[in-house]
C-alpha positions in Angstrom: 35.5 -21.3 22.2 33.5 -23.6 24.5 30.6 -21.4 24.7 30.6 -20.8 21.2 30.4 -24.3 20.5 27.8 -24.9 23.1 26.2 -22.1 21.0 26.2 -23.5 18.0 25.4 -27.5 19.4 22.3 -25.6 20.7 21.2 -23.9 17.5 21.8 -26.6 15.6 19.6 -29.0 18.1 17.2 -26.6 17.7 16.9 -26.8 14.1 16.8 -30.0 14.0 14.0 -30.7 16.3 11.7 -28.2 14.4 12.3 -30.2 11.4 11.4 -33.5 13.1 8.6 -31.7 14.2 7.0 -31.1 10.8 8.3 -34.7 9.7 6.2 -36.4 12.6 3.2 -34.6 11.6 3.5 -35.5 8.4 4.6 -39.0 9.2 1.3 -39.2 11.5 -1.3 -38.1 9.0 0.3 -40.9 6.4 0.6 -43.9 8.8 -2.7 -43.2 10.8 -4.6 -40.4 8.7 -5.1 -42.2 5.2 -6.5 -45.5 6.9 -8.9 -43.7 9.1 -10.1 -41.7 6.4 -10.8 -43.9 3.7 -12.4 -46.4 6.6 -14.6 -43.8 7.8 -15.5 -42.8 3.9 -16.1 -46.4 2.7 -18.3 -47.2 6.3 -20.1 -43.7 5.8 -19.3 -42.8 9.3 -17.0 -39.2 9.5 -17.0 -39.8 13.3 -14.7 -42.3 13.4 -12.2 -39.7 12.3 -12.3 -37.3 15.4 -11.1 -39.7 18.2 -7.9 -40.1 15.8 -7.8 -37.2 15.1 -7.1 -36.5 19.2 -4.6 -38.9 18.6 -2.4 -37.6 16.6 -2.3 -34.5 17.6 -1.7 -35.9 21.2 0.9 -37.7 20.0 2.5 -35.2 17.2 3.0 -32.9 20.4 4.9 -35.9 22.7 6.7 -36.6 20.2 7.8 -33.4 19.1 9.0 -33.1 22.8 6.1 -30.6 24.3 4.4 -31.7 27.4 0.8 -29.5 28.2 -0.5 -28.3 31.5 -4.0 -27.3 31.5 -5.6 -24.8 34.2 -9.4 -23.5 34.5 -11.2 -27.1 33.3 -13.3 -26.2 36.4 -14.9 -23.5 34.7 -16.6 -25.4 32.0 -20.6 -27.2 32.3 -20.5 -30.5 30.8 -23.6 -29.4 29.7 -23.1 -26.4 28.1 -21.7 -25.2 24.6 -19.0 -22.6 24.0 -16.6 -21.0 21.9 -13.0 -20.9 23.1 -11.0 -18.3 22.1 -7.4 -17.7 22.2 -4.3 -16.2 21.4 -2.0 -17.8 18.9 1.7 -17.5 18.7 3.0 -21.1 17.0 2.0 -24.3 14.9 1.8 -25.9 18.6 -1.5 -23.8 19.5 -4.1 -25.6 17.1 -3.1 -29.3 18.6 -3.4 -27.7 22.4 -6.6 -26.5 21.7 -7.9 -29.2 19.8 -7.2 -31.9 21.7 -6.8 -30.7 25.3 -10.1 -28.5 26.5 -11.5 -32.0 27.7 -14.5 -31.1 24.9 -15.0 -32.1 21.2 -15.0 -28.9 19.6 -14.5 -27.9 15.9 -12.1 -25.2 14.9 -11.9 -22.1 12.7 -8.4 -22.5 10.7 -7.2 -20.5 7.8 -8.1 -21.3 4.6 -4.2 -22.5 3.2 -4.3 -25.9 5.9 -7.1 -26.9 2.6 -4.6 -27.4 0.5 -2.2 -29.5 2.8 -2.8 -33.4 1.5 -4.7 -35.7 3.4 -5.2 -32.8 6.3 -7.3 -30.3 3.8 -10.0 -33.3 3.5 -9.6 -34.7 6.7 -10.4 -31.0 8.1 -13.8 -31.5 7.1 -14.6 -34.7 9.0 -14.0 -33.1 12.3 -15.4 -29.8 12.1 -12.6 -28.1 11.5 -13.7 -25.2 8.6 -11.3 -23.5 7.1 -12.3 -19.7 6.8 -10.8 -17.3 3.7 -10.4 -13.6 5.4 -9.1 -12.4 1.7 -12.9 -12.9 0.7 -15.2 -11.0 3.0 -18.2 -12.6 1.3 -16.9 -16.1 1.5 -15.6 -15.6 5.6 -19.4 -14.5 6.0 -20.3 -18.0 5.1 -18.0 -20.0 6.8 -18.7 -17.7 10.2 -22.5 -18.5 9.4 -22.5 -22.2 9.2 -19.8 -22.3 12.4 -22.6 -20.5 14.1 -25.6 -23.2 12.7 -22.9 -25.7 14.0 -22.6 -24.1 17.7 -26.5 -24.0 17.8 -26.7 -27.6 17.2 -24.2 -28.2 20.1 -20.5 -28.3 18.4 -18.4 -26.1 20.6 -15.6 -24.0 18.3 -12.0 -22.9 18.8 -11.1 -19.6 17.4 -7.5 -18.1 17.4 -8.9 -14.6 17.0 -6.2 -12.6 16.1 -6.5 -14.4 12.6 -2.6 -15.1 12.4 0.0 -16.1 14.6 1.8 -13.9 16.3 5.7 -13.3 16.6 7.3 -14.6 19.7 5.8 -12.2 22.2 3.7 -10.7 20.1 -0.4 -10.4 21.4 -2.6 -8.8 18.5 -5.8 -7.4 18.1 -8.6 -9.4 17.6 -11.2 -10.4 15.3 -14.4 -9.7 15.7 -15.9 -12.9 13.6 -15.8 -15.4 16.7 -17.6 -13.2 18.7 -20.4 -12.4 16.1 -20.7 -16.5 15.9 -20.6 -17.1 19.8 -23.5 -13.8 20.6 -25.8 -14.9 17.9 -25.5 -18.5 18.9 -25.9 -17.3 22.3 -23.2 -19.6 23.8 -20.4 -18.3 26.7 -17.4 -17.4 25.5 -14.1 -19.2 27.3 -11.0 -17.0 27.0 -8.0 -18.9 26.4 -4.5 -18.1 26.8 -1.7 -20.1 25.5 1.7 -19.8 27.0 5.4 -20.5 25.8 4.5 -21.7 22.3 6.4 -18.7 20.9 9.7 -19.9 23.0 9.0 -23.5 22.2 8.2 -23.0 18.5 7.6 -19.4 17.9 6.5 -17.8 14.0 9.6 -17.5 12.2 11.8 -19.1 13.8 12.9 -22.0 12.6 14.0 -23.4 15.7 11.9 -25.7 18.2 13.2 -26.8 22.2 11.5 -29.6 24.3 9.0 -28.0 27.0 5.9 -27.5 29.0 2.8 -25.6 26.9 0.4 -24.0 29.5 -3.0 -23.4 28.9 -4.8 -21.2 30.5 -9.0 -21.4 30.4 -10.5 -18.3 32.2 -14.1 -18.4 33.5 -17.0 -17.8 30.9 -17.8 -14.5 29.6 -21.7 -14.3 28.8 -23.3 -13.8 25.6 -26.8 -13.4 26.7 -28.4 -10.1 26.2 -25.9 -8.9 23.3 -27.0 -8.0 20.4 -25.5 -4.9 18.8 -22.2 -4.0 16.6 -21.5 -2.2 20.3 -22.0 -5.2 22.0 -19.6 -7.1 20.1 -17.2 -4.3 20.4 -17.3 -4.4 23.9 -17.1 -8.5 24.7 -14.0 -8.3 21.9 -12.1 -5.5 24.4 -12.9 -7.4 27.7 -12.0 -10.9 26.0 -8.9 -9.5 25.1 -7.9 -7.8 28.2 -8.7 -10.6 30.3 -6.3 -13.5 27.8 -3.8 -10.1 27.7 -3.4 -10.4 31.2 -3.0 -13.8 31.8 -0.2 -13.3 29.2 1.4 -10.6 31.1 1.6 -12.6 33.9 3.2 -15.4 32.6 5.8 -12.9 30.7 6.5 -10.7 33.6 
């Protein structure tokens, strides 16, 4: 009987803090995300919006009880542009990557986070771009002006699997990102994301207090590549190498 109750305390904890979760980022983007934005709109100046942007999604993760540790920031240039890509298991994964590769980076994000209030617009005013993969035509677009964007020097995080996964899950991957990163002719920086899925995983309904690890591996290079076999090739060695790291942490 006292386990059962333990049981239950715990699942019900659980549920709970998901829900506070989603209340917090909702509660953020109100309080701090309708200020910024209609500053930055009325002063003409869209760059006010990232740093706050960093903010709250800092803050929407300490609050939501997740602490991050980051591994592989040595591998990055200061100098140099890229395009992160990386596995992607929970709602947690797009504030990680966001906010804590150390860069300023725009993201790829799909297409339904336009029609959430005050984050559709304010998706815009940090190079966030939300991509429709129903509409081959219209995903061609927003993969060409990422790329024009990476040229100019806006690194880009991808979650290249296109969906998040179940808890445990690791799925084949897109080759879009890759297209953007060889014919910008930037690195690419695998990323892998760990313990998401346990903290928040798809499906769920259930969120626990814990340590997110991230995971950036050295760059692959771009230069050179040109072909659909190219492409094909960087998209199985990207994945094998964020695969492993996976496996690793699982095993």
């Amino acid at each position: 009987m006292v386990e059962s109750n333990t049981v239950q305390n715990f699942n019900s904890g659980s549920r709970l803090l998901y829900w506070w979760s989603l209340f917090v980022a909702g509660a953020l983007l109100v309080i701090f995300g309708i200020p910024i934005l209609l500053v930055a709109w009325v002063a003409s100046k869209p760059e006010l919006v990232y740093p706050w942007a960093r903010f709250g999604g800092r803050n929407w993760l300490r609050l939501s009880g997740m602490q991050v540790a980051v591994k592989g920031r040595e591998h990055l240039d200061p100098q140099q542009t890229y395009v992160f890509i990386s596995n992607h298991r929970s709602y947690l994964d797009t504030a990680t990557l966001f906010v804590y590769t150390g860069r300023r980076m725009g993201l790829l994000a799909k297409k339904e986070l336009l029609k959430v209030p005050i984050l559709g617009y304010g998706m815009g005013q940090v190079n966030v771009m939300a991509i429709d993969r129903s509409n081959s035509e219209r995903a061609r677009e927003t993969v060409a002006n990422a790329t024009d964007r990476i040229r100019s020097g806006t690194s880009f995080g991808v979650f290249a699997e296109g969906t998040r996964a179940k808890p445990g899950e690791f799925l084949p991957f897109k080759k879009g990102a890759f297209y953007m990163a060889v014919a910008a002719g930037v690195p690419i920086i695998p990323v892998a994301i760990k313990n998401t899925d346990v903290l928040m995983g798809k499906g769920t309904g259930r969120a626990k207090p814990g340590t997110i690890e991230m995971v950036m591996l050295p760059p692959v290079p771009t230069a050179g590549l040109s072909s659909d076999g190219d492409v094909q090739q960087l998209v199985k060695t990207v994945h094998a190498q964020v695969g492993r790291e996976l496996d690793a942490f699982q095993s």
